[in-house]
VEXDREN-2710 file (C-alpha; in Angstrom, 1 decimal):
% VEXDREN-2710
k/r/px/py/pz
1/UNK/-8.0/16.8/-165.6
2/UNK/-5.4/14.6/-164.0
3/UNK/-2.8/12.4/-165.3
4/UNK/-4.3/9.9/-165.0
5/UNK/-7.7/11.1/-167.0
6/UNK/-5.2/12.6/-169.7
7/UNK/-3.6/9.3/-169.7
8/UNK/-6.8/7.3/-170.0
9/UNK/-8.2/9.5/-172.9
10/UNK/-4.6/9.5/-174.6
11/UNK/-4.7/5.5/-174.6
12/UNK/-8.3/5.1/-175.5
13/UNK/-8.0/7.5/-178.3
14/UNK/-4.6/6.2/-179.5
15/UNK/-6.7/2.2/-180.0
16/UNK/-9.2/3.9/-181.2
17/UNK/-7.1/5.4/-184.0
18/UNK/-5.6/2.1/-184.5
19/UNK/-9.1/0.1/-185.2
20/UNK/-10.3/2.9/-187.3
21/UNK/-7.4/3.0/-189.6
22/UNK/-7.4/-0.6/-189.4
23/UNK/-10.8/-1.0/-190.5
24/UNK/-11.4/1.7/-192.7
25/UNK/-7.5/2.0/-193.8
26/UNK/-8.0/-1.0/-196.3
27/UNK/-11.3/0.4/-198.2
28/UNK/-9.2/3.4/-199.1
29/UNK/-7.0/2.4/-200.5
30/UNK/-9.2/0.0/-202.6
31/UNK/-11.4/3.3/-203.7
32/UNK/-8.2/5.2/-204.5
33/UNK/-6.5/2.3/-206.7
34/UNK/-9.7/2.0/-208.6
35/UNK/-9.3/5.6/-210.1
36/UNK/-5.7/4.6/-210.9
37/UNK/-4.6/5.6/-214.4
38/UNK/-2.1/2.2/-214.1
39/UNK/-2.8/-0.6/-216.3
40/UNK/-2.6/-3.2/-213.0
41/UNK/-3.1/-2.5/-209.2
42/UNK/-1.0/-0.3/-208.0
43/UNK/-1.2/2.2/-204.3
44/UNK/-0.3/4.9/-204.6
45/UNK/-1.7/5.5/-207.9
46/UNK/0.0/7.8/-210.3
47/UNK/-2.7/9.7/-212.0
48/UNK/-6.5/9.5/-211.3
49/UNK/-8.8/8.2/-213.8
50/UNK/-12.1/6.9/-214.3
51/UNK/-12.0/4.9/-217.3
52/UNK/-11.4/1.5/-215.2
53/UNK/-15.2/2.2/-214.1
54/UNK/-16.5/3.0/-217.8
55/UNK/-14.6/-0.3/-218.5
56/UNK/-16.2/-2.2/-216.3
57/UNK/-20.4/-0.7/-217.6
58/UNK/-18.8/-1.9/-221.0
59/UNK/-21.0/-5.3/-221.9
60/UNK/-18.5/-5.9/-224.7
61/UNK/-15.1/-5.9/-222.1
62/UNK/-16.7/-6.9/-219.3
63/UNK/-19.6/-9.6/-220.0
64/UNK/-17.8/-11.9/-217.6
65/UNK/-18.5/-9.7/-214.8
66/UNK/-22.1/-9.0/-215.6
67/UNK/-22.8/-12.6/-215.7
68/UNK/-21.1/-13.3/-212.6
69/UNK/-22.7/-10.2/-211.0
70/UNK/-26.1/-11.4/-212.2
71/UNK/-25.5/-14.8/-210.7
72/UNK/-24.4/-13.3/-207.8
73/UNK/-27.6/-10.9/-207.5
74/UNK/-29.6/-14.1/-208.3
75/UNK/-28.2/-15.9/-205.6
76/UNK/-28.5/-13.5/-203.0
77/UNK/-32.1/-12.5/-203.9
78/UNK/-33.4/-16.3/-203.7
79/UNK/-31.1/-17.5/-200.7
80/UNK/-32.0/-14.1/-198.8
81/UNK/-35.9/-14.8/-199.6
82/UNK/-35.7/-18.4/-198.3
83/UNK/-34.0/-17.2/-195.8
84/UNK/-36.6/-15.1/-194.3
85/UNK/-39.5/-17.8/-194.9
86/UNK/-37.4/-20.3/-192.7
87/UNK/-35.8/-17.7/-190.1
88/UNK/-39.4/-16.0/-189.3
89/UNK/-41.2/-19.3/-188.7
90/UNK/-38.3/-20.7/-186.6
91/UNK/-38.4/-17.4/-184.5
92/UNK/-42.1/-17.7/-184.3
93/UNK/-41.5/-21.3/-183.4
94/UNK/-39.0/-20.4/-180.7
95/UNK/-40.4/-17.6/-179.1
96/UNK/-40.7/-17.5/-175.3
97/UNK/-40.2/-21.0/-175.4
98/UNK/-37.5/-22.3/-172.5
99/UNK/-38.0/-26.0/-172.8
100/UNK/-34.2/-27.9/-173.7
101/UNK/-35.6/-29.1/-177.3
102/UNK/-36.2/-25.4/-178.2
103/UNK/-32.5/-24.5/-177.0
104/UNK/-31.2/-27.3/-179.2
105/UNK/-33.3/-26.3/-182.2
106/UNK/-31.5/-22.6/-181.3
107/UNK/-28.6/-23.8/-181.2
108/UNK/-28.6/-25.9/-184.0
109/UNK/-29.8/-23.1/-186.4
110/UNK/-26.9/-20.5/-185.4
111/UNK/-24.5/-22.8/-185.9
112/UNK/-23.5/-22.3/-189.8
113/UNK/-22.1/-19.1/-187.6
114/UNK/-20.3/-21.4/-185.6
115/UNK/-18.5/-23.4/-188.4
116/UNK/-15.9/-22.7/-190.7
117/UNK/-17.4/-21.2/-193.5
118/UNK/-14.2/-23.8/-195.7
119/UNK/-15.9/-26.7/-193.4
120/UNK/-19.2/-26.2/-194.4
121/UNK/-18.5/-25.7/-198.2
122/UNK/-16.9/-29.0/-198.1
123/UNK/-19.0/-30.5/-196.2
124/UNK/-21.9/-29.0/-198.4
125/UNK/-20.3/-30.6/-201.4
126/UNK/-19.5/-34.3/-200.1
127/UNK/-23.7/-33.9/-199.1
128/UNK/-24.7/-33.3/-202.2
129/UNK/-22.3/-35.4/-204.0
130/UNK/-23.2/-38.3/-201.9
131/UNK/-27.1/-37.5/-203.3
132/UNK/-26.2/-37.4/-207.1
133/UNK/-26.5/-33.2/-207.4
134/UNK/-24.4/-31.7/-209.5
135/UNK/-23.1/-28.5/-208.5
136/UNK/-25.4/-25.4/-209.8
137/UNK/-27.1/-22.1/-209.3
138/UNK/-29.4/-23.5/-207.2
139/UNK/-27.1/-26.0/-205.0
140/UNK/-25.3/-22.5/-204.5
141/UNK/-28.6/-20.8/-203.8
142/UNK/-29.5/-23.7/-200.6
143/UNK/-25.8/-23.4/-199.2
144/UNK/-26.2/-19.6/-198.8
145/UNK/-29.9/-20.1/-197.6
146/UNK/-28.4/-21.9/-194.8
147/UNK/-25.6/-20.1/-193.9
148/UNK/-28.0/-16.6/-193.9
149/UNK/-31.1/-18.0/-192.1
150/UNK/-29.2/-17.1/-188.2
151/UNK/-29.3/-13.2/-189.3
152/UNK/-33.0/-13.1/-190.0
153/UNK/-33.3/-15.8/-186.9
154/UNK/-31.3/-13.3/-184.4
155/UNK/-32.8/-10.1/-185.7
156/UNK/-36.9/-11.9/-185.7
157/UNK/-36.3/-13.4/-182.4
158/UNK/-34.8/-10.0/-180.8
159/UNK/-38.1/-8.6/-182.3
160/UNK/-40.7/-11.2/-181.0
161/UNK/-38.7/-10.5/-177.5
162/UNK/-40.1/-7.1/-177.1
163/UNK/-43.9/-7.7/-178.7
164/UNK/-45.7/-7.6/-175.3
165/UNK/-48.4/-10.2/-175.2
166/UNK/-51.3/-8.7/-174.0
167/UNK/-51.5/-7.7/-178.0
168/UNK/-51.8/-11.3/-178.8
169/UNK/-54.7/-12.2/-175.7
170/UNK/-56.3/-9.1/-176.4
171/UNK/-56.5/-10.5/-180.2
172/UNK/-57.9/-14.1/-178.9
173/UNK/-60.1/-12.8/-176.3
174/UNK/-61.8/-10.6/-179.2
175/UNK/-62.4/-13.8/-181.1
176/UNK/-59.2/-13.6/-183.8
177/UNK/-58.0/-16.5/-184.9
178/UNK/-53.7/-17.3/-184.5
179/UNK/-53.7/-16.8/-188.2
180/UNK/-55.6/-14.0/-188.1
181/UNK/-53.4/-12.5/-185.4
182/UNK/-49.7/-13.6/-186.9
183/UNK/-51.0/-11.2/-190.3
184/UNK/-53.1/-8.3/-188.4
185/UNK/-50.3/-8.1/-185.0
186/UNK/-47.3/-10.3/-184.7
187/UNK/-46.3/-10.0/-188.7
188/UNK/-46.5/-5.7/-188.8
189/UNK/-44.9/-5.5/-185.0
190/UNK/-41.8/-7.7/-185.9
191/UNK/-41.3/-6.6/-189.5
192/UNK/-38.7/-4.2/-188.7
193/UNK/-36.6/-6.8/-187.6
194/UNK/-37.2/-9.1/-190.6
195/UNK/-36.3/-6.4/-192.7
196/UNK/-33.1/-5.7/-191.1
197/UNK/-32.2/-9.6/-190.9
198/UNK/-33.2/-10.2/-194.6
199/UNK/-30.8/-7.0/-195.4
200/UNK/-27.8/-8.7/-193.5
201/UNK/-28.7/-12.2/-194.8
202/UNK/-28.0/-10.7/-198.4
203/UNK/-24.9/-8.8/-198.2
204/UNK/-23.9/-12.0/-196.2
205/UNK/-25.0/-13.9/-199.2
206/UNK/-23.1/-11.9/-201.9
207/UNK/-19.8/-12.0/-199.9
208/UNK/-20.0/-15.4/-199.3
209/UNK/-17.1/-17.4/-200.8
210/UNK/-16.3/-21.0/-199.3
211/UNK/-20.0/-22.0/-200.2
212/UNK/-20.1/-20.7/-203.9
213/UNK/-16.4/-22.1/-204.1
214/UNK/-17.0/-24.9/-203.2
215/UNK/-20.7/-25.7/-205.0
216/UNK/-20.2/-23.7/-208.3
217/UNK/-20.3/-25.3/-211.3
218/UNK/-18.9/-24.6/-214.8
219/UNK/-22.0/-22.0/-215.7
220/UNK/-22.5/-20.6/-212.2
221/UNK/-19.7/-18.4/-212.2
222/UNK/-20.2/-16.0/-209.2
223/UNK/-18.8/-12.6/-208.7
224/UNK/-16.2/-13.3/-205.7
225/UNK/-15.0/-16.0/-207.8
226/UNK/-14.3/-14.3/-210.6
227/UNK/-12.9/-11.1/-208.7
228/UNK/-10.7/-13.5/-207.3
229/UNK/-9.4/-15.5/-210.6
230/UNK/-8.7/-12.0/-212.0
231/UNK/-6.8/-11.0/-209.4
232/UNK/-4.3/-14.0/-209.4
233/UNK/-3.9/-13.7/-213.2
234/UNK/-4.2/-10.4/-214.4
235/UNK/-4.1/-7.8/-211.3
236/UNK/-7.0/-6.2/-212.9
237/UNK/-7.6/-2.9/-212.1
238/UNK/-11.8/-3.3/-212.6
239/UNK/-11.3/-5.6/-209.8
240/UNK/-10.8/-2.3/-207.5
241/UNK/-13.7/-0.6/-209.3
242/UNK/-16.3/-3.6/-208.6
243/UNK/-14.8/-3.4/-205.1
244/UNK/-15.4/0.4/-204.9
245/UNK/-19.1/-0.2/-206.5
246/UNK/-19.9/-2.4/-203.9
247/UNK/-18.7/-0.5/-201.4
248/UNK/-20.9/2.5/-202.3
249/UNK/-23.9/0.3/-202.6
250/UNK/-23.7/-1.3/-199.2
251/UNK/-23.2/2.6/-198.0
252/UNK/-25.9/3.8/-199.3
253/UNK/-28.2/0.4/-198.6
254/UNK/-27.0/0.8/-194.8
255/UNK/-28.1/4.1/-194.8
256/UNK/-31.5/3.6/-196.3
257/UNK/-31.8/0.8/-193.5
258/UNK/-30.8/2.9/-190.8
259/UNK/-33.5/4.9/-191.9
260/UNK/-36.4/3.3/-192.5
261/UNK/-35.8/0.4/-189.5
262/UNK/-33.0/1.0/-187.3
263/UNK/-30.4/-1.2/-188.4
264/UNK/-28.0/-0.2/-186.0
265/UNK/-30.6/-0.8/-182.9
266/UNK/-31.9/-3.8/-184.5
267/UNK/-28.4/-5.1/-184.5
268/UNK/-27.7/-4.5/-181.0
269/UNK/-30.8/-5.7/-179.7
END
């Protein structure tokens, strides 16, 4: 090799490094601090424990974080299902369309992406306000829905793409109606895509913040809330250990994902 290879693969690797241990450098030490023996955050930690975890699967010291856990899961589940009802039909609706309404209808739904997640919560609010809703569960439930809908949008739409249409004429030329062909063909082809969309729309969903800030109301406590009033009070060190919980679960959910649709692919596509 040359210099000026040796160079090349010195600099690349050297960034690379970098955005690795920038990325990844952060959940470490969030996983390491959970099994801190400390009573209150602390890196390095000085003894390893696991009681912060057995503290946190306690309903009697930590009921708060159930509830807003089970909000959260709520939330998700219901804003990540209405999300894929309203995402599918708008791909189906856009597909292999070029006309300028259909690239304003596209534009228009990937643009919670576009705005400042703060914005829209505000924004969200004043809306709602302005229409006599108090904030709740379900207010909470129609903000994420909204935000969420471009991942299943992006990932159906990428799908739809590649579904060759001689499928769908061979379908009406042997007498299937479009019904009967969106169940039987278009439906099980795309699915993959759907699925992968719906999985990002929820983790999107239970990470969100500005929205459930924003819209939550004195009994819809939500987990990142409550993760984050702890934090500012108490440096709780179950904060670290919900952190390192949802960090496994995303792992392993990715994983499953990658397995059974191609997340990575779908993403790229």
């Amino acid at each position: 090799m040359s210099v000026a290879d040796i160079s090349y693969v010195l600099a690349i690797g050297g960034l690379a490094t970098v955005a690795l241990t920038i990325l990844v450098g952060p959940v470490v030490i969030v996983l390491l601090t959970s099994f801190g023996d400390s009573q209150s955050l602390k890196f390095p930690p000085p003894g390893l424990t696991t009681k912060w975890y057995e503290a946190l699967f306690d309903a009697s010291q930590s009921r708060q974080i159930h509830r807003a856990a089970g909000n959260t899961l709520w939330v998700a589940g219901c804003a990540t299902a209405g999300a894929i009802l309203f995402g599918t039909l708008a791909a189906l609706g856009l597909a292999r369309s070029r006309s300028r309404l259909a690239r304003i209808a596209d534009t228009a739904f990937m643009s919670p992406l576009v705005l400042p997640g703060l914005a829209f919560g505000l924004a969200a609010l004043m809306y709602f306000t302005f229409l006599g809703l108090r904030p709740s569960l379900e207010l909470i439930m129609l903000g994420h829905a909204v935000v969420i809908v471009p991942f299943v949008l992006r990932t159906a739409s990428a799908s739809l793409s590649q579904l060759d249409p001689a499928l769908l004429e061979s379908s009406a030329s042997l007498g299937a109606s479009w019904l009967y062909t969106l169940r039987r063909v278009t439906l099980p082809i795309i699915a993959p895509g759907i699925v992968a969309g719906g999985f990002l729309a929820f983790i999107a969903s239970m990470d969100n913040v500005p929205v459930s800030l924003f819209l939550a109301g004195p009994r819809s406590d939500m987990l990142p809330i409550r993760l984050w009033g702890m934090m500012e009070s108490t440096l709780d060190v179950r904060v670290a250990a919900v952190s390192g919980i949802m960090v496994a679960s995303v792992l392993g959910l990715m994983l499953i994902m990658e397995r059974l649709v191609g997340l990575t692919r779908r993403m790229r596509d």
